[in-house]
C-alpha positions in Angstrom: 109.6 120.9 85.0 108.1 122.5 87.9 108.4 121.8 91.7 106.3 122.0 95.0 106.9 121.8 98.2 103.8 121.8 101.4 105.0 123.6 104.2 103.6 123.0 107.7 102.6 126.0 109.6 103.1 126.7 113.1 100.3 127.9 115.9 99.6 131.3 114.1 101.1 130.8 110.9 98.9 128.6 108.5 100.2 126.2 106.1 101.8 127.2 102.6 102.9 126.4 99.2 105.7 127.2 97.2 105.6 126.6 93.6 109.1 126.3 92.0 110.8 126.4 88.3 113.2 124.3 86.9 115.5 126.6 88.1 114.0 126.3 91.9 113.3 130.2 91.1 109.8 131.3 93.8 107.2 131.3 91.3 103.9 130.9 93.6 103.3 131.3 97.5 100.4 130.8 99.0 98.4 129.4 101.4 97.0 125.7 101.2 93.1 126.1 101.5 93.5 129.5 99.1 95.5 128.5 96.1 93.4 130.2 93.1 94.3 133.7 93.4 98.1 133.2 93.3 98.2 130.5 90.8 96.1 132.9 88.5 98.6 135.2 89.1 101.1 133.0 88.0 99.7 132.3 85.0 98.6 128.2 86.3 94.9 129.3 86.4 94.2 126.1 84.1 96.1 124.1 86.5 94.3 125.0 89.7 92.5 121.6 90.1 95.5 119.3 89.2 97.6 121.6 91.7 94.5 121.4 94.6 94.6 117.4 93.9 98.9 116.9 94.2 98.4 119.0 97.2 95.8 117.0 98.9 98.0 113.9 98.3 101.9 115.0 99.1 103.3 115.1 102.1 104.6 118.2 104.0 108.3 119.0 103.7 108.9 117.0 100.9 109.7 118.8 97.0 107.5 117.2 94.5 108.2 117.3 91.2 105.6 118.5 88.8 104.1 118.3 85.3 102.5 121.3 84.3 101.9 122.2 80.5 
């Protein structure tokens, strides 16, 4: 089981993501409208459009749990 969370940025800061184990251990940061670098390096390459689609869809501040195989 993995987690995300949305996380609104303020004037100068944009908005980011932060991709969560089971264990709520930071597996991912990055930046909402440029998530394929750091999922790559994460290793959720194959997982890019299911992650692009839950992000378009949650709501900021809230932890979402999530699926990934």
């Amino acid at each position: 089981m993995h987690y995300i969370v949305k996380i609104k940025g303020k004037v100068n800061i944009p908005d980011y993501v932060q991709l969560r184990d089971e264990n709520f251990t930071l597996l991912a940061y990055f930046r909402v409208d440029r998530p394929e670098k750091a999922l790559l390096k994460a290793g959720f390459a194959e997982q890019t459009s299911l992650i692009k689609k839950i992000l378009n869809e949650i709501p900021f501040g809230k932890l979402h749990p999530l699926e990934l195989k």
